[in-house]
Backbone bond lengths (Angstrom), bond angles and torsions (degrees), N, CA, C in turn:
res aa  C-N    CA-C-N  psi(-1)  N-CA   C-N-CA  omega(-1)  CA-C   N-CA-C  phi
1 X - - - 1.451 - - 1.526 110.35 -
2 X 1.414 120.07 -33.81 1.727 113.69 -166.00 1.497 94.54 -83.53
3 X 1.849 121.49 -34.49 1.349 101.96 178.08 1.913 124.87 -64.52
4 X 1.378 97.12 -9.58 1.433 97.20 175.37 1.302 119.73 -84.78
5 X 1.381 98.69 -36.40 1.726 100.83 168.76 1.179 132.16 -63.36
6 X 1.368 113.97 -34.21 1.576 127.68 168.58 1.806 110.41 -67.67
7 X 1.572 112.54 9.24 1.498 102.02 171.61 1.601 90.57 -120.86
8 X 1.351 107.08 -44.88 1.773 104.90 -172.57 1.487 113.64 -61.06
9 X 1.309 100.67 -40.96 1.916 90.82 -177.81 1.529 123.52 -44.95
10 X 1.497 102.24 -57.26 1.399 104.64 168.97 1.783 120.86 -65.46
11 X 1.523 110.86 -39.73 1.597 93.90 170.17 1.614 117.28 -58.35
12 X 1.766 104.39 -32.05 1.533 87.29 179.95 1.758 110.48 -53.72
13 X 1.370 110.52 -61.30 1.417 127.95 179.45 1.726 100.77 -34.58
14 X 0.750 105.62 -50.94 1.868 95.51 177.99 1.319 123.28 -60.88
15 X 1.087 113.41 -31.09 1.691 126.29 -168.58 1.604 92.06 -95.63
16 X 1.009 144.38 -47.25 1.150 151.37 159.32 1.621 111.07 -16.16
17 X 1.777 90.30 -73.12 1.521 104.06 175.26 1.976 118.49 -61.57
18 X 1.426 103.95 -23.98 1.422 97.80 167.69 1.564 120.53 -61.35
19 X 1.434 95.08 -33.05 1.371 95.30 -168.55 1.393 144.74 -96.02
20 X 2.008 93.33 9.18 0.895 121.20 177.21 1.667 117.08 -96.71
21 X 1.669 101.23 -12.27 1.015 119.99 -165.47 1.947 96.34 -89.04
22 X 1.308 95.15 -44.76 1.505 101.92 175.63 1.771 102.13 -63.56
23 X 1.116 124.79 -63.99 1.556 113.46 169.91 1.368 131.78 -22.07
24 X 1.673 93.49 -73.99 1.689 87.31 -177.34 1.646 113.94 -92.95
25 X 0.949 113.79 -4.28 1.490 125.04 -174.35 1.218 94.75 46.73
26 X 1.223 120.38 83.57 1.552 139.30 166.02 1.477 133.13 -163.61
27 X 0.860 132.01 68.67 1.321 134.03 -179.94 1.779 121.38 -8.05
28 X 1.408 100.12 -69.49 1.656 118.11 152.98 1.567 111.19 -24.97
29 X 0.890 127.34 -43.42 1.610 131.49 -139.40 1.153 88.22 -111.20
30 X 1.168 123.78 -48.62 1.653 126.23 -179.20 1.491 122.88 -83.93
31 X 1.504 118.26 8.22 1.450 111.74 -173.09 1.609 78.40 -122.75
32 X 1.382 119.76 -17.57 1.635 101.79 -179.37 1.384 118.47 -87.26
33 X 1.677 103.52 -13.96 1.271 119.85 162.85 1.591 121.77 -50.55
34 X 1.679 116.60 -66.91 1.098 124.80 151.32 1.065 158.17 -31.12
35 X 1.756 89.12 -43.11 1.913 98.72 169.54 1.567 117.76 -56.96
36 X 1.531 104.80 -3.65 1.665 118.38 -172.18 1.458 109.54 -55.67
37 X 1.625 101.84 -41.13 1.745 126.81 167.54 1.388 115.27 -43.04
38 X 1.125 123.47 -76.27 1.496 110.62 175.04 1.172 134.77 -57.21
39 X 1.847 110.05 -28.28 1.558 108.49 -172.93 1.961 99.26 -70.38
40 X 1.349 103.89 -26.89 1.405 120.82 -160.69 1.657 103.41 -56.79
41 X 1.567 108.75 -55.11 1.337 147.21 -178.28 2.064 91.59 -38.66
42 X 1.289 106.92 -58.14 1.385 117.86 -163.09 1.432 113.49 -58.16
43 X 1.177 121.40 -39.22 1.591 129.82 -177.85 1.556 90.97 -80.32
44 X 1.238 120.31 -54.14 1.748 126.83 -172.79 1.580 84.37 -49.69
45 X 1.383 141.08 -110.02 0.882 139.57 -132.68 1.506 125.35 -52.04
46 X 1.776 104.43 -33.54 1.339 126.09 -158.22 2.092 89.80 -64.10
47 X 1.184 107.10 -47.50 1.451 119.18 174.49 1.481 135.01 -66.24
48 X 1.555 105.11 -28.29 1.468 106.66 153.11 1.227 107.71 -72.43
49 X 1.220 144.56 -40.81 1.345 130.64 -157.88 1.838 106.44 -94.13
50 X 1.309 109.61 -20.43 2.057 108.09 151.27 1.431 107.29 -62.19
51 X 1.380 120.22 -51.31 1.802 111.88 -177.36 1.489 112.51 -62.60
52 X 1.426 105.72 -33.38 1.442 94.38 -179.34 2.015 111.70 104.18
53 X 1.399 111.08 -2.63 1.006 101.30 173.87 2.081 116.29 -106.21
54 X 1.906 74.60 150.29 1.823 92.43 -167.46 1.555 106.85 -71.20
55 X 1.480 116.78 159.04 1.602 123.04 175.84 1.640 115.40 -64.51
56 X 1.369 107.71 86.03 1.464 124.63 163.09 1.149 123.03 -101.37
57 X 1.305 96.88 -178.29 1.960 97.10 -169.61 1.137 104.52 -69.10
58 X 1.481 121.76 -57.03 1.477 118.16 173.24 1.622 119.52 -21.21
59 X 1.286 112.64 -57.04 1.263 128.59 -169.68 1.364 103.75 -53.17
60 X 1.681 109.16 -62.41 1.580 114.96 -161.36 1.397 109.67 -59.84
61 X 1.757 125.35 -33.49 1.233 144.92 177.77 1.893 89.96 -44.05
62 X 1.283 101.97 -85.39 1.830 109.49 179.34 1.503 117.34 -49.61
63 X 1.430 114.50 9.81 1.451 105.43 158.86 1.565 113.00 -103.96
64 X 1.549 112.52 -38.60 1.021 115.46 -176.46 2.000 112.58 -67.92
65 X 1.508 100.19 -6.36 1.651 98.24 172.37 1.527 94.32 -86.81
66 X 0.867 135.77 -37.54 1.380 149.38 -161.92 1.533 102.78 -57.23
67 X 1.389 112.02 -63.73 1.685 125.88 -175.73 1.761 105.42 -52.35
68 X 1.863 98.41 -39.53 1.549 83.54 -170.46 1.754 119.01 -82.36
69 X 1.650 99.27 -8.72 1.502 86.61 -176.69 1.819 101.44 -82.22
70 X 1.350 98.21 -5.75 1.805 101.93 -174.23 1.177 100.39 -63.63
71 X 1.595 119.39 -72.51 1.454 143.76 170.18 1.409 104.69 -24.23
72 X 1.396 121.46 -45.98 1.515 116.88 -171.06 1.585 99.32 -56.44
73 X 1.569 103.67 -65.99 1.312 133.29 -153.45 1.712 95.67 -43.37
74 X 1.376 101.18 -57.74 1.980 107.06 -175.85 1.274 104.25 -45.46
75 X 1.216 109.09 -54.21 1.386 106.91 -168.31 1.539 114.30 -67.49
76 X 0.810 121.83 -63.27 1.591 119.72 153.60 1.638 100.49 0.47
77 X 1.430 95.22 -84.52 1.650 82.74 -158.87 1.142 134.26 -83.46
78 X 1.486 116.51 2.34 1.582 133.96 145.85 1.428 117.29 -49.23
79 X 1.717 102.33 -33.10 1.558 96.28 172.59 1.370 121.67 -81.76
80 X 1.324 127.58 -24.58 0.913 148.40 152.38 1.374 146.06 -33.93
81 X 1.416 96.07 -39.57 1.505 134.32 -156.02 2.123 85.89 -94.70
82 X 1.330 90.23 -57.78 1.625 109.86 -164.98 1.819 102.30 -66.43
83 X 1.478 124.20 -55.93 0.822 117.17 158.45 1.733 143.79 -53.70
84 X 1.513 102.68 5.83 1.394 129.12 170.87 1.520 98.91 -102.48
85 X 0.496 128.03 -35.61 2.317 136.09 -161.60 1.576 84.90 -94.70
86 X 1.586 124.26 -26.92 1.726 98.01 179.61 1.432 97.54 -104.22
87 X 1.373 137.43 -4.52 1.592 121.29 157.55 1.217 119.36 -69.42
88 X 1.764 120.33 -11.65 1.541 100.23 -148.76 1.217 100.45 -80.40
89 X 1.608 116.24 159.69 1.370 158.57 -155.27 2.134 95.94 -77.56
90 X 0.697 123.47 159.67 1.729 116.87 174.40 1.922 104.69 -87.66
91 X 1.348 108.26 -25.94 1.594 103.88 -179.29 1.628 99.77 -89.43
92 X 1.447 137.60 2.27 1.739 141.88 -169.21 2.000 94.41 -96.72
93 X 1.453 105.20 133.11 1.354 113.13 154.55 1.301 117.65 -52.01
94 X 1.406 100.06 178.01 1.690 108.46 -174.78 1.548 79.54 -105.83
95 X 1.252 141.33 -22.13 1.789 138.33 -178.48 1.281 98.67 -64.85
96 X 1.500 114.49 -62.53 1.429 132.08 172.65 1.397 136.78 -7.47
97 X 2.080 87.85 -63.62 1.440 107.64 -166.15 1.821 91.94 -93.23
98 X 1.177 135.99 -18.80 1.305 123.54 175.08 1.608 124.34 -89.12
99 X 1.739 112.81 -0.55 1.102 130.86 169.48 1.696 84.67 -82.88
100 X 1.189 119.39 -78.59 1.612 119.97 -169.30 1.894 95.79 -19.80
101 X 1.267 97.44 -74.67 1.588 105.54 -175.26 1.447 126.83 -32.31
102 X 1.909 115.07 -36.92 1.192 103.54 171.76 0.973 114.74 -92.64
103 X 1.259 122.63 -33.86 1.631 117.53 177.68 1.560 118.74 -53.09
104 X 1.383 118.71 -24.35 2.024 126.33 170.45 1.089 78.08 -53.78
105 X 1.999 134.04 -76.99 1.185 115.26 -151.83 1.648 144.98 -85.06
106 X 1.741 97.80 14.68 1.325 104.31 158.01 1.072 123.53 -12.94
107 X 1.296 119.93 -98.61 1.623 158.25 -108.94 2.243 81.48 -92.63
108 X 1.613 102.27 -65.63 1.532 89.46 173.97 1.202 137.95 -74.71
109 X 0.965 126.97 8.42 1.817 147.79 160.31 1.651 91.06 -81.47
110 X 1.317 121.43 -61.04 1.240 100.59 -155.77 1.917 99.87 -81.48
111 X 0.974 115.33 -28.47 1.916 118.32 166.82 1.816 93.57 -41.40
112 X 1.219 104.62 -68.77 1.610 117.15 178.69 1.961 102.05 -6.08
113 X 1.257 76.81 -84.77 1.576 107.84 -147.35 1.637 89.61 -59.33
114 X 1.489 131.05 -54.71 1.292 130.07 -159.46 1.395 98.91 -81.62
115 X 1.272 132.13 -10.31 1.750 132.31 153.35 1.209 102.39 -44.98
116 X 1.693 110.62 -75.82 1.114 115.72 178.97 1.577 156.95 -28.99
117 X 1.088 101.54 -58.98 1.045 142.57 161.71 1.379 120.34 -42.83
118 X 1.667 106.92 -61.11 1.237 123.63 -161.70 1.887 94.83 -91.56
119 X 1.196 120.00 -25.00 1.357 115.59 153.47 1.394 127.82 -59.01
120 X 1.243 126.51 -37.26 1.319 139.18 -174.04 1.429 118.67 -75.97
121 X 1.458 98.83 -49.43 2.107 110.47 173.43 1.423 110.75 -47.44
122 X 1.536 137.17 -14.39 1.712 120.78 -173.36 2.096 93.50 -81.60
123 X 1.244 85.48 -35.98 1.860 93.42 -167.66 1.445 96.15 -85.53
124 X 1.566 122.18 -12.07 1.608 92.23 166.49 1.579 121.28 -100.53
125 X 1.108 101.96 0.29 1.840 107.79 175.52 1.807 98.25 -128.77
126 X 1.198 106.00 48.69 1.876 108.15 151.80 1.013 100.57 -122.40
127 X 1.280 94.97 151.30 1.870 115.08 162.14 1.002 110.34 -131.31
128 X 1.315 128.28 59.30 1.607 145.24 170.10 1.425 92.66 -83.34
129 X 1.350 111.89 156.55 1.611 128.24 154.16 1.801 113.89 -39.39
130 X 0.913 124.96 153.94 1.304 129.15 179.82 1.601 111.04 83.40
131 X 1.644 126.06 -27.43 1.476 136.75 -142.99 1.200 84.98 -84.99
132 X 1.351 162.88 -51.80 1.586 153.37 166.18 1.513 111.97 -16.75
133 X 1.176 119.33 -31.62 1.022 116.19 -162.79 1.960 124.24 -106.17
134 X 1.483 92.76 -38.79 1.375 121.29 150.43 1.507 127.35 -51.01
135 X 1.251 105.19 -54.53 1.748 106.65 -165.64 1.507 105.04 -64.36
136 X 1.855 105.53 -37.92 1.889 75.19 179.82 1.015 128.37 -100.68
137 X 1.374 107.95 42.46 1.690 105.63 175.64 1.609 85.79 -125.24
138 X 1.417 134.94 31.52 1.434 113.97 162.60 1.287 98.42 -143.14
139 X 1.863 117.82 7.15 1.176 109.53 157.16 1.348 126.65 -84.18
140 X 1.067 141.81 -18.80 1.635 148.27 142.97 1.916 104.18 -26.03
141 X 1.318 96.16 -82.60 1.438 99.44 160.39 1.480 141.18 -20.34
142 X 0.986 114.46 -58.71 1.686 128.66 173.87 1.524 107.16 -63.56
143 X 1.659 108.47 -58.71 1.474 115.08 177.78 1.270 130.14 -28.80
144 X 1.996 102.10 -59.73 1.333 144.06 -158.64 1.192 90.23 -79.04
145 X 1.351 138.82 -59.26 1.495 119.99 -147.34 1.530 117.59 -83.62
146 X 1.750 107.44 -7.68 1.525 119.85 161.66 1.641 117.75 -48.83
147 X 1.675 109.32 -58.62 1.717 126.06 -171.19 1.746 90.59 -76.32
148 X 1.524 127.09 -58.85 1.348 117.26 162.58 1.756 117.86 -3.76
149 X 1.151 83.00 -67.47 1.765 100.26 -153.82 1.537 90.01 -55.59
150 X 1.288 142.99 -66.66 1.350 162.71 -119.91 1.700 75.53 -107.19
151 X 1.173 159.27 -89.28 1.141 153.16 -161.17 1.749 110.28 -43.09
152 X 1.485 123.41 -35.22 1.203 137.62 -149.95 1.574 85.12 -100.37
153 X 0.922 102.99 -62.32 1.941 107.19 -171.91 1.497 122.07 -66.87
154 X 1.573 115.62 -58.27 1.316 109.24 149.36 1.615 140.64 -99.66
155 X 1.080 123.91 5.41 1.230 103.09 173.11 1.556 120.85 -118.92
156 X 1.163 119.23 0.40 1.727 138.86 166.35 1.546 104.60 -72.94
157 X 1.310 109.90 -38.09 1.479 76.22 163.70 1.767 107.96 -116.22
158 X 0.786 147.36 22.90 1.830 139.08 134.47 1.645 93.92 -56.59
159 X 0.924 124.63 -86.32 1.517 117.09 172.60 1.434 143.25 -8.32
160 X 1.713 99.06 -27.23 1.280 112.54 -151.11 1.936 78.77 -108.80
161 X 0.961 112.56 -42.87 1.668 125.88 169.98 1.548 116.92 -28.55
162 X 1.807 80.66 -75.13 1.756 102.52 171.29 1.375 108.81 -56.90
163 X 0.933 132.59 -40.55 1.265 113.97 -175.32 1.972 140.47 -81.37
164 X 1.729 89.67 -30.31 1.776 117.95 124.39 1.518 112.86 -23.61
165 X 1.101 122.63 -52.00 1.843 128.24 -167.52 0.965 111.05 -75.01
166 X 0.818 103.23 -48.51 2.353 131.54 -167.02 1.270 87.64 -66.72
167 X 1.878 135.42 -61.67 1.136 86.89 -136.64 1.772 86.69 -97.04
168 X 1.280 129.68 -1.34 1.380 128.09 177.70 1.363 91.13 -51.25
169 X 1.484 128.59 -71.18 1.399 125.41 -179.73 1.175 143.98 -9.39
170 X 1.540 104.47 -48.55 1.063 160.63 -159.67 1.682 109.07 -83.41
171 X 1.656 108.22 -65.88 1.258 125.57 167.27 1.747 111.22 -60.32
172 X 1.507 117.09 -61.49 1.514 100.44 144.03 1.581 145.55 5.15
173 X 1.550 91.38 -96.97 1.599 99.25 170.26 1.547 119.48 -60.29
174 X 1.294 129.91 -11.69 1.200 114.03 163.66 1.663 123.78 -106.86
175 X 1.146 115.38 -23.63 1.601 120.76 145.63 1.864 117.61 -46.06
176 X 1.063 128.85 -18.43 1.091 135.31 -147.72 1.783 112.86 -125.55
């Protein structure tokens, strides 16, 4: 089973990224989507390795839930973000209207995570029968959706800014 997972995770993750690419038809949009994965990875791991448990299937299972509530979350606020940049006003920044955008998505990022979370804590502090088997696939989870949150809330859209810059820049130097 772990040698299969160690090929599917990433094919899922690839097809994922195709299809985000087919969505927003944006490259930008879809790698900031993604980067959700690693920041996600960081809380996931930082917390298996305080509990003390080794890379098992269990585990990898609770990462790959982990990536998709990440993946949700990015996307979320790309939609968000974008549907703020097509209200804005002609006297509103482009900083402006993507602050507007994350701040709408406060409140459900943070519902998100404290769903989560607060679902996950009975199965991470039992020691009932069965709980060996459970805890490390919702400790990835719990970890992850802490660095998640902080990647999803602030830096997707600074990102989303910078990357606004780049490619004006960009359009620039070759107009020019």
């Amino acid at each position: 089973a772990r040698a299969r997972l160690w090929f599917v995770v990433p094919a899922t993750l690839a097809i994922i990224f195709a299809l985000l690419l087919l969505a927003f038809r944006s490259w930008a949009d879809s790698a900031l989507i993604m980067l959700s994965v690693p920041f996600a990875m960081i809380g996931g791991v930082f917390l298996q390795w305080v509990l003390g448990y080794p890379m098992t299937t269990a585990v990898i299972i609770g990462y790959v839930a982990l990536f998709a509530v990440a993946i949700q979350t990015g996307i979320i606020m790309i939609v968000f973000i974008r549907q703020a940049l097509a209200r804005r006003r002609e006297d509103e920044s482009y900083v402006d209207a993507i602050i507007e955008g994350s701040v709408a998505r406060l409140r459900p990022k943070l519902m998100t995570v404290v769903a989560t979370v607060l679902s996950l804590l009975p199965v991470m502090f039992s020691n009932s029968q069965g709980m060996e088997i459970t805890k490390p696939i919702a400790t990835p989870t719990v970890g992850g959706m802490a660095s998640s949150t902080i990647y999803v809330l602030l830096l997707i859209p600074c990102l989303f800014a910078i990357s606004h810059d780049i490619r004006g820049l960009l359009r620039k130097r070759s107009a020019g």
